[in-house]
C-alpha positions as CSV (number, residue, x, y, z in Angstrom):
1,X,-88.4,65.6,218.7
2,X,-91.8,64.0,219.7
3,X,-93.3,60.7,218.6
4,X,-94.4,61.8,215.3
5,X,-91.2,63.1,214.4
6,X,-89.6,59.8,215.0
7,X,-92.3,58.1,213.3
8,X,-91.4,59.9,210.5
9,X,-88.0,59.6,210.9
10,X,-87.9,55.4,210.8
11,X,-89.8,55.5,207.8
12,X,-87.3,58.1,206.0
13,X,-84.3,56.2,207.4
14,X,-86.3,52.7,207.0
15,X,-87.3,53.3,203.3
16,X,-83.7,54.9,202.1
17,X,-81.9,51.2,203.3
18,X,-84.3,49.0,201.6
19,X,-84.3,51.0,198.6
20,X,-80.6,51.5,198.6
21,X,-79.8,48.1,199.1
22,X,-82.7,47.0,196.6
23,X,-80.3,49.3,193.9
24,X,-77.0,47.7,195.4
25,X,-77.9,44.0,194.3
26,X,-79.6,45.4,191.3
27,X,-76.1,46.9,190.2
28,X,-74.0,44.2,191.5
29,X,-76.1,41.5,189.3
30,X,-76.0,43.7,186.6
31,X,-72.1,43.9,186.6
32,X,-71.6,40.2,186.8
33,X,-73.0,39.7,184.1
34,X,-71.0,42.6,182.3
35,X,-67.7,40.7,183.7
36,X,-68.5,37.3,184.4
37,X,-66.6,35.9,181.2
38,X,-63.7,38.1,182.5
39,X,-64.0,36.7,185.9
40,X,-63.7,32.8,184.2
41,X,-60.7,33.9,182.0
42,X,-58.6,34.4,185.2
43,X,-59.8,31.9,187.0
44,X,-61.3,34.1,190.0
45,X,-63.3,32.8,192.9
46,X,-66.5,34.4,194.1
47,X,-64.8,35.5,197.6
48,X,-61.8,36.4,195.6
49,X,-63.9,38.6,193.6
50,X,-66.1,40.1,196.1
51,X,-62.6,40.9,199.0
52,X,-60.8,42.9,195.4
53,X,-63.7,44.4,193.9
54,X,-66.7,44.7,195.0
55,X,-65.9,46.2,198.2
56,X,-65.0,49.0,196.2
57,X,-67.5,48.9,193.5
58,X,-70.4,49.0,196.3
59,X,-69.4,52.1,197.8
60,X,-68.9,53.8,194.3
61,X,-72.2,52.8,193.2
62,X,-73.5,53.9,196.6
63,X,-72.4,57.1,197.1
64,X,-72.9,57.9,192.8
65,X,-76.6,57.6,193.2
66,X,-76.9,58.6,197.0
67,X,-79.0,61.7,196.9
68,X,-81.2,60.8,194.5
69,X,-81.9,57.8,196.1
70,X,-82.5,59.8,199.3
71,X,-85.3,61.9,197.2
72,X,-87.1,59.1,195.7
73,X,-87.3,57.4,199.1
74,X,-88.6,60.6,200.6
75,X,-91.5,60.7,198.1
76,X,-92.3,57.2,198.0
77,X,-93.1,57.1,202.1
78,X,-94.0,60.4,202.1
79,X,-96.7,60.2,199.3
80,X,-97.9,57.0,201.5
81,X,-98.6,59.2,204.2
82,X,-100.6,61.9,202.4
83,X,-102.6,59.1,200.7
84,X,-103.4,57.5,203.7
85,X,-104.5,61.3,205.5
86,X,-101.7,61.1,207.7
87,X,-100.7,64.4,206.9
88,X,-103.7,66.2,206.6
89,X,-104.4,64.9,210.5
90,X,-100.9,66.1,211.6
91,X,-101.5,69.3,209.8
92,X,-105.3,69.7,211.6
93,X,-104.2,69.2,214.6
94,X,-102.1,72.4,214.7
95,X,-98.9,71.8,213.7
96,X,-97.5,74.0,211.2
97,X,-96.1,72.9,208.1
98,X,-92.7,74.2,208.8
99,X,-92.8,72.5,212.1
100,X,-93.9,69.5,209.9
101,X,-90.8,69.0,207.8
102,X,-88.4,68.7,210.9
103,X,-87.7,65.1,211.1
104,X,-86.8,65.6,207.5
105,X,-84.3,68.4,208.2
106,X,-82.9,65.7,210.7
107,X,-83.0,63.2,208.3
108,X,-81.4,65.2,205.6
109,X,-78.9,66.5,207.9
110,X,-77.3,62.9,208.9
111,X,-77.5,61.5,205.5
112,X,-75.4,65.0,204.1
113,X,-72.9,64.4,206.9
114,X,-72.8,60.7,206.4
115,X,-72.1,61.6,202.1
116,X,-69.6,64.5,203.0
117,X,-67.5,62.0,204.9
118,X,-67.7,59.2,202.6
119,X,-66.7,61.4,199.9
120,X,-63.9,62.6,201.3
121,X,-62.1,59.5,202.7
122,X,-64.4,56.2,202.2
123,X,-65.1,56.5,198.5
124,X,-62.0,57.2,197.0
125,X,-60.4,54.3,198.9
126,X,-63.1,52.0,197.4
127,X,-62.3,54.0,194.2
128,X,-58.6,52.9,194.4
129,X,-59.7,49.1,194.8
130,X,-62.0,48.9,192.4
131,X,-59.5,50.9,189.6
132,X,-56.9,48.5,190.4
133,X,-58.7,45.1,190.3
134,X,-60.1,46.3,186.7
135,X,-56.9,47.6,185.1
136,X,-55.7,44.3,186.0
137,X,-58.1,41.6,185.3
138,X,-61.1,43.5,183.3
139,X,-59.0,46.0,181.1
140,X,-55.5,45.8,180.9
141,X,-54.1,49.2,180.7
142,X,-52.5,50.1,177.3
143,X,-49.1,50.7,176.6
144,X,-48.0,54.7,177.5
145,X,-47.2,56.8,174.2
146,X,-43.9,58.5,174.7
147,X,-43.7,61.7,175.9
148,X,-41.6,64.6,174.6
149,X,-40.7,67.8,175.7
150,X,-42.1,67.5,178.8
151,X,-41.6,70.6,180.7
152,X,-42.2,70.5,184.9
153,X,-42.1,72.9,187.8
154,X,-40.6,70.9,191.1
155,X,-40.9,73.5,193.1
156,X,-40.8,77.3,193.5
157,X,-37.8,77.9,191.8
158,X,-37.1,74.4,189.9
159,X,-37.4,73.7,186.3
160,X,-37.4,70.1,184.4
161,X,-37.7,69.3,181.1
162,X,-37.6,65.8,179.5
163,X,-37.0,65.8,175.7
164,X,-37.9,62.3,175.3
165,X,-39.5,60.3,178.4
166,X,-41.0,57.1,177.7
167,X,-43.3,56.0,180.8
168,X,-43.0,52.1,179.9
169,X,-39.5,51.4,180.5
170,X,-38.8,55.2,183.0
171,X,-36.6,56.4,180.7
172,X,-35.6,58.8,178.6
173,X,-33.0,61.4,177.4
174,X,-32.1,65.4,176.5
175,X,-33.0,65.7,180.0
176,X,-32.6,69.6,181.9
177,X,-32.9,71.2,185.3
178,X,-32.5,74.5,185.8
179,X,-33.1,76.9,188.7
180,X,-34.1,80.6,188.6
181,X,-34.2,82.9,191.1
182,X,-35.9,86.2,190.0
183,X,-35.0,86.8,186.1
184,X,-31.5,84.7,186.1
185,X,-30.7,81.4,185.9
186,X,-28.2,80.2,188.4
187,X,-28.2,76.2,188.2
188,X,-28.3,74.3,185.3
189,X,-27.8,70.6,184.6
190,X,-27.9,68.4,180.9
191,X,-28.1,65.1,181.0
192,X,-28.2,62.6,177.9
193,X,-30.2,59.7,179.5
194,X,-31.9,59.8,182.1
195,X,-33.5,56.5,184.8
196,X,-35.4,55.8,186.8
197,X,-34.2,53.6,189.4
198,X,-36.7,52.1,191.6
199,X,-34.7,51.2,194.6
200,X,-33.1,54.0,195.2
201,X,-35.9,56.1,194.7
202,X,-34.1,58.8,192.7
203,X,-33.1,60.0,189.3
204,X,-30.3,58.1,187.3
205,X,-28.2,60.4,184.7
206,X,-25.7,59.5,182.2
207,X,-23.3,61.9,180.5
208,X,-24.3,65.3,183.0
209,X,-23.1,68.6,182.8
210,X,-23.4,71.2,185.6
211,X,-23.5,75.1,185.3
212,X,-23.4,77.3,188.7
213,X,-23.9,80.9,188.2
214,X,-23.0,83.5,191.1
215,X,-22.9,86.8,189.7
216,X,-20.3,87.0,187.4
217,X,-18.8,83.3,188.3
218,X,-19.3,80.4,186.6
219,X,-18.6,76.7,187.8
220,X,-18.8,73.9,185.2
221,X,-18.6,70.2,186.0
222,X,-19.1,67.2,184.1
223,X,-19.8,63.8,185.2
224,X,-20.2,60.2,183.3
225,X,-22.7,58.8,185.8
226,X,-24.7,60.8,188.9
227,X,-28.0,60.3,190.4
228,X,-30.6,63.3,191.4
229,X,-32.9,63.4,194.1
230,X,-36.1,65.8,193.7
231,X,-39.9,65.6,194.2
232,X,-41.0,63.8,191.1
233,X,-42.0,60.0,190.6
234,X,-42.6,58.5,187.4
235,X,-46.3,58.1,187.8
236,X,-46.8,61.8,188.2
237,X,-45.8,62.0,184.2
238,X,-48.2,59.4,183.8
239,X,-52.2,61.1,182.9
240,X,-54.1,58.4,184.8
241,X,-57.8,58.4,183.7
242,X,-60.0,59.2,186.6
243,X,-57.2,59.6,188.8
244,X,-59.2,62.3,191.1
245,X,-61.4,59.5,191.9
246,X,-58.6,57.6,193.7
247,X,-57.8,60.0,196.0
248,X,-58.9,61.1,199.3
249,X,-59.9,65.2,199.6
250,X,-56.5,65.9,201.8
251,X,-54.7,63.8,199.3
252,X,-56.2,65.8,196.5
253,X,-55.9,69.2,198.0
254,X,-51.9,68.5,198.7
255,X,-52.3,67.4,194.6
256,X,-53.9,70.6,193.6
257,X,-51.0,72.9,195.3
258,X,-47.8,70.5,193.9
259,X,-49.7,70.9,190.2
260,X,-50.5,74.7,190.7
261,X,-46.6,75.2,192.0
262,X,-45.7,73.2,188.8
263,X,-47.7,75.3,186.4
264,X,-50.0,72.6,185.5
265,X,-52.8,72.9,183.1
266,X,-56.2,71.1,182.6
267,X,-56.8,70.6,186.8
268,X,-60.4,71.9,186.6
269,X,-61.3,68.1,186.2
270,X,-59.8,67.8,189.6
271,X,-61.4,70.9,191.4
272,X,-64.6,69.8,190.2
273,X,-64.4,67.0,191.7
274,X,-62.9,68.4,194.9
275,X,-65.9,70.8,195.2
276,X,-68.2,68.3,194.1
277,X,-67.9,66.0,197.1
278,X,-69.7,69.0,199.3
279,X,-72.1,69.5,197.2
280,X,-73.0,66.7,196.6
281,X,-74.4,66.6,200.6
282,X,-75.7,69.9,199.9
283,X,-77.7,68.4,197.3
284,X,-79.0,65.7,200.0
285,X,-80.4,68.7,201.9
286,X,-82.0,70.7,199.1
287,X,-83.6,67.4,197.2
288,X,-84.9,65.8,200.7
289,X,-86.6,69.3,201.3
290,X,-88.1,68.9,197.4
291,X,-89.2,65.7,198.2
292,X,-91.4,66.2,201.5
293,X,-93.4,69.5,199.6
294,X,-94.3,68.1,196.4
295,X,-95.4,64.4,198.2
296,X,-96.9,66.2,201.2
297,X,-100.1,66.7,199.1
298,X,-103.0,64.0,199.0
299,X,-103.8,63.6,195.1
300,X,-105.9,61.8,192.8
301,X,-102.9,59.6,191.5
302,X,-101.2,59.3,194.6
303,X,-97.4,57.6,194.7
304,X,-97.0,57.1,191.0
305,X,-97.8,60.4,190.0
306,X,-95.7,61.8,193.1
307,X,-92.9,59.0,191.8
308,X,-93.0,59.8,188.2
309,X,-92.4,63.7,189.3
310,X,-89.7,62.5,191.3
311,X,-88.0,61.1,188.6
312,X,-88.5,63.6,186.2
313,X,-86.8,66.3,188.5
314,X,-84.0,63.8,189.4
315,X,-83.1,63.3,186.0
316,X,-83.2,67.1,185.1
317,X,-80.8,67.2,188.5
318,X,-78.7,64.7,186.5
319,X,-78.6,67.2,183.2
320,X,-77.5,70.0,185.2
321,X,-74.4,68.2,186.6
322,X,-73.6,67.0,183.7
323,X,-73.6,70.5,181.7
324,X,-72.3,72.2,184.3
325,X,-69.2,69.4,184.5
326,X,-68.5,69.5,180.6
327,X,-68.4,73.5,180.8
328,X,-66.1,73.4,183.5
329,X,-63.9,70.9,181.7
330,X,-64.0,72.4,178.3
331,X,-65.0,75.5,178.2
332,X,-63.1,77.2,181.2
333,X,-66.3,77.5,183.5
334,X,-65.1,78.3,187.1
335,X,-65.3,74.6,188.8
336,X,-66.2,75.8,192.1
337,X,-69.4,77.4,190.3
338,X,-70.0,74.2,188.0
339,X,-70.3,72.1,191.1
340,X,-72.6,74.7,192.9
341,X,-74.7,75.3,189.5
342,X,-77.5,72.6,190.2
343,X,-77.9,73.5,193.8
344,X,-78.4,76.5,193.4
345,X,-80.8,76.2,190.7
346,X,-82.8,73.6,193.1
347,X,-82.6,75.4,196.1
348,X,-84.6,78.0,194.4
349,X,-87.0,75.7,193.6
350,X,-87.4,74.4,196.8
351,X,-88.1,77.9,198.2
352,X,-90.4,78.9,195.5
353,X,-92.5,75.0,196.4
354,X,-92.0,75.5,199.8
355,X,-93.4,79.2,199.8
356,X,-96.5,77.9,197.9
357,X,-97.2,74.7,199.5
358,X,-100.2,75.0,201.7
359,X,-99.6,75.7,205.3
């Protein structure tokens, strides 16, 4: 790294803050006044707000727009450069344009890593505030329909089924267990009602009956009142609405293998989002390279026309995640490929620019 790379490194790192914190009070003034009359209604101080809130809601917002932040900031000082020759002097003097761009590999580099950990763990913390403070004092969470015939897998060789379950009280009733171990059923339990009780952390059953098969034996029990300890709370039969928001990649991996072992359907929502947290710093990488070839050139219009490119590309970035998403979603797209779609699609752009930029 010589002195011009570090030049060119404090303006990439020095232009990404002030426009990143330009967009955070931009978006934090523009959400008051979205829930400013909900913020009087409950009577809710300013430091109350900011401590339960919006140290959430800024790292959301943050990390949402983060790499195309990054790329606008990279043509905006790098377009300053070529207008003022700074380039075409760097260029003259014998460096190559591949030796050029790398302060911007740096650049891009620390900002990916910085996104790839904040996705993973910082983020979905903030997430979890910022969920919580809404569904209590923006929008109250509406009442849970009742479930029925809701069929679970515990683990490997567990099977529960609720006939009736409703979330809003933990109750319910025609409750079964059963275990099978290769084609035969070897445990089985009915219940009438069924509890949840909070401070015991288990199961509550009224009325139970238990069948034990071994081979050609049979065991039968009944009992009036028991209790039942397995791997189930009450909110996991509860469809939270951006749950895989709230929860931190080793959280969400250790949700992806429980919901696989229970048979599970519509997780792709969940992988997507898994997979998208890498690459989404992939994208940091491929859109910071972008940026530097197509504002590298001195021309006539100079930033705006470089900015208005910019922003074009983003927001065709922007279409490509969201297609790629929906397909994934609902129509069965592999999620790992839906969240890889747009960067691969840009990172053959950026070869095919960089290829025929001038050297």
């Amino acid at each position: 790294m010589k002195k011009i790379d570090w030049y060119i490194l404090r303006k990439f790192i020095g232009t990404f803050i002030y426009s990143l914190m330009i967009l955070l009070v931009i978006s934090v003034v523009i959400d008051i006044t979205e829930k400013v009359d909900d913020f009087m209604n409950h009577n809710l101080s300013l430091g109350f707000v900011f401590m339960n809130y919006y140290i959430g809601f800024i790292p959301h917002i943050a990390a949402l727009l983060f790499p195309l932040f990054i790329f606008i900031s990279v043509i905006f000082f790098t377009s300053k450069m070529a207008y003022r020759t700074e380039i075409i002097a760097i260029l003259s003097s014998g460096v190559s344009f591949r030796r050029f761009l790398r302060p911007y590999w740096v650049g891009a580099f620390l900002f990916a890593s910085i996104l790839w950990a904040a996705n993973r763990w910082v983020v979905p913390n903030a997430n979890r505030i910022r969920t919580s403070f809404e569904n209590k004092y923006v929008s109250a969470p509406k009442e849970q329909l009742a479930l029925r015939n809701k069929t679970l897998r515990v683990d490997s060789t567990t099977y529960i089924t609720f006939g009736y379950y409703d979330p809003n009280y933990k109750n319910g009733s025609d409750f079964t267990m059963k275990r099978i171990k290769g084609q035969q059923v070897v445990y089985n339990m009915r219940a009438e009602r069924v509890s949840w009780d909070s401070v015991g952390r288990k199961w509550k059953l009224e009325f139970a009956s238990e069948r034990t098969v071994n081979g050609l034996k049979e065991t039968l029990s009944t009992h009036q009142d028991t209790s039942l300890k397995i791997p189930l709370h009450p909110a996991e039969l509860i469809e939270e609405k951006n749950k895989q928001e709230t929860m931190t990649t080793p959280d969400l991996t250790a949700f992806l293998e429980r919901e696989e072992l229970r048979g599970a359907e519509g997780l792709n929502v969940y992988y997507v989002e898994k997979y998208r947290r890498t690459s989404a710093a992939v994208a940091v990488i491929i859109l910071v390279l972008i940026g530097a070839i197509i504002s590298s050139k001195k021309v006539r219009g100079g930033s705006g026309l470089h900015l208005a490119l910019g922003i074009v590309i983003s927001a065709v970035y922007i279409l490509f995640m969201q297609f790629s998403t929906v397909f994934a979603t609902k129509a069965n797209l592999d999620p790992l490929l839906a969240a890889w779609i747009p960067n691969f699609v840009f990172a053959g752009l950026a070869f095919y620019l960089y290829f025929r930029a001038p050297k």
